[in-house]
The first five atom37 places (N, CA, C, CB, O) and aatype in JSON, in Angstrom:
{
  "aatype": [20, 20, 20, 20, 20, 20, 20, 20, 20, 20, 20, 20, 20, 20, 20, 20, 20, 20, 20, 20, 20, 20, 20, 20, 20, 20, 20, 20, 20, 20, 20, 20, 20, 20, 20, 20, 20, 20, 20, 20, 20, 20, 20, 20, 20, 20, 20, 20, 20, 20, 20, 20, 20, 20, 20, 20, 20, 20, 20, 20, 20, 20, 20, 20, 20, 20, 20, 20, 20, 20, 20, 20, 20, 20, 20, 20, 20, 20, 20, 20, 20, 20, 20, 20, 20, 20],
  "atom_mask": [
    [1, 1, 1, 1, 1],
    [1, 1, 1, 1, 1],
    [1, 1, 1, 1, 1],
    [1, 1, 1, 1, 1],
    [1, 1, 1, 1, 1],
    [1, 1, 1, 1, 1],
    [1, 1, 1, 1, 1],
    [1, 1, 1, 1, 1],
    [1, 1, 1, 1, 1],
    [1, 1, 1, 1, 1],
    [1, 1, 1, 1, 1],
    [1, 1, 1, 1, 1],
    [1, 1, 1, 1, 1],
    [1, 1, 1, 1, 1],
    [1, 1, 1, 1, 1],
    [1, 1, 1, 1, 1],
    [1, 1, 1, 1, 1],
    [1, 1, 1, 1, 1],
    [1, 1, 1, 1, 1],
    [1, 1, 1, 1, 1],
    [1, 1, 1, 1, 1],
    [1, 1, 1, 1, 1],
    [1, 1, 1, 1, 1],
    [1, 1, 1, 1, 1],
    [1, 1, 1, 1, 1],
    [1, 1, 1, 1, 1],
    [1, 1, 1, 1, 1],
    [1, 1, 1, 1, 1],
    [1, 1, 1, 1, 1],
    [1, 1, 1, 1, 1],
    [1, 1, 1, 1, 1],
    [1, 1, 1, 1, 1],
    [1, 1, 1, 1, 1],
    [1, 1, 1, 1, 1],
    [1, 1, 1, 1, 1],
    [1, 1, 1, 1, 1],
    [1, 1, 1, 1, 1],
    [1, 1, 1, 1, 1],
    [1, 1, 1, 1, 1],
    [1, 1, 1, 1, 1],
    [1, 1, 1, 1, 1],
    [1, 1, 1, 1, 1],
    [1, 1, 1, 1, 1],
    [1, 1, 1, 1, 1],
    [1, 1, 1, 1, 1],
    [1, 1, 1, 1, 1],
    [1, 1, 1, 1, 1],
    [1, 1, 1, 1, 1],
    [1, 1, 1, 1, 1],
    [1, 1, 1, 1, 1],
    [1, 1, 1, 1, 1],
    [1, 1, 1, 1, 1],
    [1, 1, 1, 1, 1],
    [1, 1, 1, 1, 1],
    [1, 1, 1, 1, 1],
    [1, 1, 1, 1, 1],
    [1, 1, 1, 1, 1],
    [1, 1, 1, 1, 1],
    [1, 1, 1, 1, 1],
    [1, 1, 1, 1, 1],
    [1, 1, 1, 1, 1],
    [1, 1, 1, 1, 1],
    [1, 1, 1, 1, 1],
    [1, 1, 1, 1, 1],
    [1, 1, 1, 1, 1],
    [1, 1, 1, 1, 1],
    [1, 1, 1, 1, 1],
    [1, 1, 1, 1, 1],
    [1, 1, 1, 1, 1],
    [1, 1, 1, 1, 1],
    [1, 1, 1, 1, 1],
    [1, 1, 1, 1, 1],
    [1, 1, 1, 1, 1],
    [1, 1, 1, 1, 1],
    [1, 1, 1, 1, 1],
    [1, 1, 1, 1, 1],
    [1, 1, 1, 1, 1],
    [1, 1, 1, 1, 1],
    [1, 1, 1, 1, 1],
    [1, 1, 1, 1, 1],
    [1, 1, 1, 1, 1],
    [1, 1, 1, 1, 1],
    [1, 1, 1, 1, 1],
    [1, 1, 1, 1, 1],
    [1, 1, 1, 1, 1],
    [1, 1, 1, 1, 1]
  ],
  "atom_positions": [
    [[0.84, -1.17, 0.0], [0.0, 0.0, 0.0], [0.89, 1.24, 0.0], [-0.95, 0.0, 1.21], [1.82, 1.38, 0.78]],
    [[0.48, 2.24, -1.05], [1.15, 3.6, -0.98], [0.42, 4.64, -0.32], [1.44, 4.09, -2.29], [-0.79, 4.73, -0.52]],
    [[1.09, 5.56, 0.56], [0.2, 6.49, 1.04], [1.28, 7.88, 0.8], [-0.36, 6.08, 2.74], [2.39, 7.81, 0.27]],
    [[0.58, 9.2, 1.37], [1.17, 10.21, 0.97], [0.95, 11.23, 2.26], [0.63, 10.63, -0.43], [-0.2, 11.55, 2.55]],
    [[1.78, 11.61, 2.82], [1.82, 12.3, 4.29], [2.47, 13.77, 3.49], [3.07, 11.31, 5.79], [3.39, 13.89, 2.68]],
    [[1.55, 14.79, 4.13], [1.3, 16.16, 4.06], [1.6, 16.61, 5.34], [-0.03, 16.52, 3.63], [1.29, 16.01, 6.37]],
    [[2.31, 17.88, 5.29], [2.73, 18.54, 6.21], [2.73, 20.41, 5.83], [4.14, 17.82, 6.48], [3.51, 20.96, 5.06]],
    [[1.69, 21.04, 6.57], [1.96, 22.55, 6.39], [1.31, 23.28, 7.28], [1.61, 23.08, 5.12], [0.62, 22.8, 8.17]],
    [[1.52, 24.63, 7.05], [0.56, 25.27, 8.26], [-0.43, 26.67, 7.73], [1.73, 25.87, 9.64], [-0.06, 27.53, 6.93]],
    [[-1.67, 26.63, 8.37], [-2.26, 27.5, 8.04], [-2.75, 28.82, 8.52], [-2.82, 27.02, 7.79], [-2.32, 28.85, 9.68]],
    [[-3.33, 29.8, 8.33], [-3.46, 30.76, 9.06], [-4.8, 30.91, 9.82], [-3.18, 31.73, 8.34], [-5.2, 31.82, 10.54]],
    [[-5.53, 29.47, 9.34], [-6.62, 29.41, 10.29], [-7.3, 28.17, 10.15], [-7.57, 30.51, 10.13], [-7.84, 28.15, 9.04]],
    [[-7.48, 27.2, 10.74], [-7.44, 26.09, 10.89], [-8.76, 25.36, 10.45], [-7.05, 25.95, 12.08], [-8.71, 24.26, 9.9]],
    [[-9.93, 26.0, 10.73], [-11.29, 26.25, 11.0], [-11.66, 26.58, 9.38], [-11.57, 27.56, 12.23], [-12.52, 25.85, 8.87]],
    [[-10.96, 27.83, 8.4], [-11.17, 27.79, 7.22], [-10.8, 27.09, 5.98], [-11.04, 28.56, 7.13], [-11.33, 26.8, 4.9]],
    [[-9.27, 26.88, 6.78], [-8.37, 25.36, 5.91], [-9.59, 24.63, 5.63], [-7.07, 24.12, 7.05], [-10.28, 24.53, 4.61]],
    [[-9.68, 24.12, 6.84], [-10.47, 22.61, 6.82], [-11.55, 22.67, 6.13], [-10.95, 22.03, 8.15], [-11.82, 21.56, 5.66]],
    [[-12.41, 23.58, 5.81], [-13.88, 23.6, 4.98], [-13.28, 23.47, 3.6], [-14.98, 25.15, 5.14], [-13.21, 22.41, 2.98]],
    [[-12.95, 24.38, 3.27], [-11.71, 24.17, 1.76], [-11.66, 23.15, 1.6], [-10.15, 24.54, 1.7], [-12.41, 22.63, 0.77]],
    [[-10.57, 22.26, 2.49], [-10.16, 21.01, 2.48], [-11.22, 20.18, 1.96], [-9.73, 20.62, 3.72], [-11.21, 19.5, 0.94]],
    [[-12.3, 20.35, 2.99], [-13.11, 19.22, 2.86], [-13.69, 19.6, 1.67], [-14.08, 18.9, 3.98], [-13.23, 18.83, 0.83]],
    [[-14.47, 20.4, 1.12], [-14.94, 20.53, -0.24], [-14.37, 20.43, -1.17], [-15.37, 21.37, -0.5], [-15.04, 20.57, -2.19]],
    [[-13.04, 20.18, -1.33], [-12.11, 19.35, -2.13], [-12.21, 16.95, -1.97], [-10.34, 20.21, -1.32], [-11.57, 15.95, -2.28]],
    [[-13.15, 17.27, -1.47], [-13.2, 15.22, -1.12], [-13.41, 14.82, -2.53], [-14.89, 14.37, 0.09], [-12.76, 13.83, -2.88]],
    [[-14.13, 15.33, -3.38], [-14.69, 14.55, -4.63], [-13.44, 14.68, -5.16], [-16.02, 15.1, -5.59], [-12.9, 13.59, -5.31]],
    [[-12.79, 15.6, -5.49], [-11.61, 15.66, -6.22], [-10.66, 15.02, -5.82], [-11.19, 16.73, -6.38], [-10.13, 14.44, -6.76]],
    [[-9.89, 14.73, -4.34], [-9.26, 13.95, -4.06], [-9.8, 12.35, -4.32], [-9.0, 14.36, -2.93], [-8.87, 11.61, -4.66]],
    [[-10.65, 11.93, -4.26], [-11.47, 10.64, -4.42], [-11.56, 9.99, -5.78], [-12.83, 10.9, -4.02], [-11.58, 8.79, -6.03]],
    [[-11.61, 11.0, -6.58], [-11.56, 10.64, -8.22], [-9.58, 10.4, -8.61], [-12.45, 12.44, -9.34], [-9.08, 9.54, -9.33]],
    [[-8.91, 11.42, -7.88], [-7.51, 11.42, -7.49], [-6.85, 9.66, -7.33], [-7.46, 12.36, -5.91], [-5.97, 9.02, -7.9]],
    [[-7.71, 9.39, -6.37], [-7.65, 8.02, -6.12], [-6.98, 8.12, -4.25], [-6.46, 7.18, -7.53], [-6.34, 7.32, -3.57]],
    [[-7.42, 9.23, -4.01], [-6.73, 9.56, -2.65], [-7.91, 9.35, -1.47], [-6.09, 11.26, -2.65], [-8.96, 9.97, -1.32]],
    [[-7.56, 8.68, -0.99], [-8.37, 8.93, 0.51], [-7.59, 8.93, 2.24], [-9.51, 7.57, 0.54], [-6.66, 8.31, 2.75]],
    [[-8.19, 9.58, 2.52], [-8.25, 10.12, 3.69], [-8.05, 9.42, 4.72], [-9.2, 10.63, 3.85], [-9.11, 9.08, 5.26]],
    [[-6.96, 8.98, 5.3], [-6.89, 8.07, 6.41], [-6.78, 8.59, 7.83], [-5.82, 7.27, 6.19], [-7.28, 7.97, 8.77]],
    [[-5.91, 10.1, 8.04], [-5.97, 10.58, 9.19], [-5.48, 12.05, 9.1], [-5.26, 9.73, 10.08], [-4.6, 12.45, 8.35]],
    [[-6.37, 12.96, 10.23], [-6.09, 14.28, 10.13], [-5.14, 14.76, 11.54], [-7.54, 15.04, 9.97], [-5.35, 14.29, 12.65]],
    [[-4.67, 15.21, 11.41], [-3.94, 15.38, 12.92], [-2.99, 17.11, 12.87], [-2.52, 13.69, 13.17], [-2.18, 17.47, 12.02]],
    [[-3.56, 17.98, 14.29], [-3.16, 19.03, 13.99], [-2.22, 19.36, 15.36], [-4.33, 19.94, 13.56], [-2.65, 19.23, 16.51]],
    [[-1.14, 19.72, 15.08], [-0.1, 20.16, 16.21], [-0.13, 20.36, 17.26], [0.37, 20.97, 16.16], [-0.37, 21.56, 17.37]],
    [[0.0, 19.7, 18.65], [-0.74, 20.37, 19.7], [0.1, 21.63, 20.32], [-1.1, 19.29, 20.83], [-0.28, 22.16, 21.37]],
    [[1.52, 22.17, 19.46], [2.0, 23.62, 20.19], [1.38, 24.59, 19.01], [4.01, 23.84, 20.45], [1.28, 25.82, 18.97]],
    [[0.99, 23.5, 18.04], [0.75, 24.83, 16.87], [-0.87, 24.78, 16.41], [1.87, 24.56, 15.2], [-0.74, 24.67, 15.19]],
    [[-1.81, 24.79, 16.57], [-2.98, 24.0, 15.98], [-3.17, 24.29, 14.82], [-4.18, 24.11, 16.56], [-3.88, 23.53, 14.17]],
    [[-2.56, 25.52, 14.16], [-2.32, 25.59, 12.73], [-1.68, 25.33, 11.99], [-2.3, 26.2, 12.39], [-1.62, 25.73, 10.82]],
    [[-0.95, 24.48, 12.64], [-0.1, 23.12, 11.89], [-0.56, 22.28, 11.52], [0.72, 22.42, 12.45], [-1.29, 21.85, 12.41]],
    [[-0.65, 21.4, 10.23], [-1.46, 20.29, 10.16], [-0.57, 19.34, 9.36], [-2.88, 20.59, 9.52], [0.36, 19.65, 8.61]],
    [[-1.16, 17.8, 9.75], [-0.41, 16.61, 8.96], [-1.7, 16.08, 8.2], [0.43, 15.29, 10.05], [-2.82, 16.59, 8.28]],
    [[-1.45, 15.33, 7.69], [-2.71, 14.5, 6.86], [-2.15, 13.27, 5.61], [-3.75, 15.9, 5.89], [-1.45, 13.38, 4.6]],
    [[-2.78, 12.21, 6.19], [-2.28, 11.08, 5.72], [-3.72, 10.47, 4.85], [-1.62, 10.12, 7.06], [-4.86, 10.3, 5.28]],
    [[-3.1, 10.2, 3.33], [-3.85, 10.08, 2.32], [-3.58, 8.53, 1.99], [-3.53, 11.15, 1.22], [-2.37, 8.34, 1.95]],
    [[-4.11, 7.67, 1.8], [-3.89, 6.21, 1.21], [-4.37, 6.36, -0.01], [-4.6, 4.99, 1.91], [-5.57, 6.42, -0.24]],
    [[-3.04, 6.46, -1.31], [-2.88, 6.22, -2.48], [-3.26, 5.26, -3.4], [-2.05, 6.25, -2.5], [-2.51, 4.29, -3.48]],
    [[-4.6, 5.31, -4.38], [-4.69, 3.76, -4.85], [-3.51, 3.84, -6.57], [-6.96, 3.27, -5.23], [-3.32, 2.97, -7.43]],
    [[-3.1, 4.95, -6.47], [-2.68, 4.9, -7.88], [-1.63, 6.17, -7.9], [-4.06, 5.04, -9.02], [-1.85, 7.31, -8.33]],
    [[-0.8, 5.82, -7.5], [0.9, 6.74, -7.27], [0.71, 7.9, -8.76], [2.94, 5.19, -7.58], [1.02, 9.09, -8.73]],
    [[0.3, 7.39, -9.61], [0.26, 8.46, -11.3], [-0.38, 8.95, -11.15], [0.0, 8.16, -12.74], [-0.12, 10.15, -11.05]],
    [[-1.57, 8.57, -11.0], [-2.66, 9.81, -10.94], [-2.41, 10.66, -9.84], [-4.18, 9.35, -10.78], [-2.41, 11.87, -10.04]],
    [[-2.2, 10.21, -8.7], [-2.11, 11.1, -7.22], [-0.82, 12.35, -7.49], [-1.54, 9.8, -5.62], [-0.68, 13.44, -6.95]],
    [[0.01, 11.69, -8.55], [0.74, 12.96, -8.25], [0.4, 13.87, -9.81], [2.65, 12.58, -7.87], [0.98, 14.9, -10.15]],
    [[-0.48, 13.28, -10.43], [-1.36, 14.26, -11.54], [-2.03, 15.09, -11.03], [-2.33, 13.66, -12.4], [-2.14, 16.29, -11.29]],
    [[-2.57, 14.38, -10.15], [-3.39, 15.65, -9.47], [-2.93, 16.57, -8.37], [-4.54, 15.18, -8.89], [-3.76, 17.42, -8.05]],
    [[-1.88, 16.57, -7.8], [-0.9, 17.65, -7.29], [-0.53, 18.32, -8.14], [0.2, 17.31, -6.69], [-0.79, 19.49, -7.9]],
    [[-0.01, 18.16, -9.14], [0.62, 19.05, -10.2], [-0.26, 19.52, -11.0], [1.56, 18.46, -10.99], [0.15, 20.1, -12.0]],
    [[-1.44, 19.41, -10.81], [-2.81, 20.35, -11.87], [-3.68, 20.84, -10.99], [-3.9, 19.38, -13.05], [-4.84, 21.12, -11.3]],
    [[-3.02, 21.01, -9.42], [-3.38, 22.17, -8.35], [-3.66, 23.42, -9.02], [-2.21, 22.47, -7.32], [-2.99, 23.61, -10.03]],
    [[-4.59, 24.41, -8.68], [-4.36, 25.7, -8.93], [-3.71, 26.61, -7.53], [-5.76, 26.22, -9.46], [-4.5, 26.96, -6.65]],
    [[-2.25, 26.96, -7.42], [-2.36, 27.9, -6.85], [-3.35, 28.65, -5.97], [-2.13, 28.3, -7.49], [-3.44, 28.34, -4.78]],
    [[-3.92, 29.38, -6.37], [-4.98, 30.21, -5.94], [-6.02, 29.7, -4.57], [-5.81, 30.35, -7.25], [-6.63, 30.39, -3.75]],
    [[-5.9, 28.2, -4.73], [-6.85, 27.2, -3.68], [-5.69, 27.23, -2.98], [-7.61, 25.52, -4.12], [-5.92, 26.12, -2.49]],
    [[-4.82, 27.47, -2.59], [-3.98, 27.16, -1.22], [-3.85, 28.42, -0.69], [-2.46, 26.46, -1.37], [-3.66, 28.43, 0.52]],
    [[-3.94, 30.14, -1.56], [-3.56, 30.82, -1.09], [-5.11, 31.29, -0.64], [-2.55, 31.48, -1.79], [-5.1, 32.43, -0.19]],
    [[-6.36, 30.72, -0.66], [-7.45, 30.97, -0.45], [-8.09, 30.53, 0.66], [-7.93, 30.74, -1.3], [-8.98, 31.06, 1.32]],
    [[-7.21, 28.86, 0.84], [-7.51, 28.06, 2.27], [-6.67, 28.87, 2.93], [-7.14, 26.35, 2.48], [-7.17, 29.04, 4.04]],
    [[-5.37, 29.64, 2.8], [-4.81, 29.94, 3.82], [-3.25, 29.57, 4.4], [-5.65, 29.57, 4.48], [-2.63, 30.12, 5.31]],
    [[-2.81, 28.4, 3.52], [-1.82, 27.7, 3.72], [-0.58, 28.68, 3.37], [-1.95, 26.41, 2.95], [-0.42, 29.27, 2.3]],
    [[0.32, 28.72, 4.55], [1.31, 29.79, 4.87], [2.68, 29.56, 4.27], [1.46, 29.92, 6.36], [3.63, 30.32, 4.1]],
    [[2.48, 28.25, 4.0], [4.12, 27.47, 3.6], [3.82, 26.55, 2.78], [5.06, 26.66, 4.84], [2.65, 26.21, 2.6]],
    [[4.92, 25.97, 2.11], [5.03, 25.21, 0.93], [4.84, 23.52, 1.6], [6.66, 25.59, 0.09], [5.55, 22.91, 2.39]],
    [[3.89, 23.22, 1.07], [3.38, 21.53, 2.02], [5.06, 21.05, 1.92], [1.83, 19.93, 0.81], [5.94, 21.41, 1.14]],
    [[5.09, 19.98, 3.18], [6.1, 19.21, 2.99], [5.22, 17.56, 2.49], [7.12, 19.28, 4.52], [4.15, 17.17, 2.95]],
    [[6.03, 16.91, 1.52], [4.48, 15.93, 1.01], [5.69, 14.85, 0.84], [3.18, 16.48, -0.86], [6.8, 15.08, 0.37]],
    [[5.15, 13.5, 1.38], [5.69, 12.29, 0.98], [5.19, 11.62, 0.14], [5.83, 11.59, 1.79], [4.13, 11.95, -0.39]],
    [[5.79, 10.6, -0.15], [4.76, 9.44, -0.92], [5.74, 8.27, 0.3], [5.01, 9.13, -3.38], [6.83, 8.32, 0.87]],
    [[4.66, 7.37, 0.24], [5.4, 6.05, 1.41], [5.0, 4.63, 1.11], [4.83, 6.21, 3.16], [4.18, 4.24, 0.27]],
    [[5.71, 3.93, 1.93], [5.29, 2.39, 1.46], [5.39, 1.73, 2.6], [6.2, 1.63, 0.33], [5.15, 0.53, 2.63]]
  ]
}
């Protein structure tokens, strides 16, 4: 199993996350789902998020046909730190 661990921080945690979540269909067609959310307990606008990958090509097709504009709209302050894992 491949999965993909995200790491960044936002400027508000509460608006990230609606964003986030109204992004599910798109991650889902991605072939990405959602295994765990977990947010910093010195930072709470820190966030991790662990995605279980069914298809490594597409998942990183669809990172790279991101628009900009949706990260600087959720709020996200820094450049994700993003794995892929096994």
């Amino acid at each position: 199993m491949t999965y993909m661990l995200v790491r960044h921080k936002v400027a508000d945690f509460a608006r990230w996350k609606q964003i986030f979540d109204s992004h599910k269909e798109a991650q889902e067609k991605a072939g990405l789902k959602l295994k765990h959310l977990w947010r910093n307990l010195d930072d709470s606008n820190e966030v991790f998020f662990l995605f279980e990958v069914e298809d490594l090509k597409r998942a990183q097709a669809f990172l790279s046909s991101q628009d900009p504009k949706v990260k600087d709209e959720a709020g996200v302050r820094d450049e994700p730190d993003l794995y892929f894992l096994s």
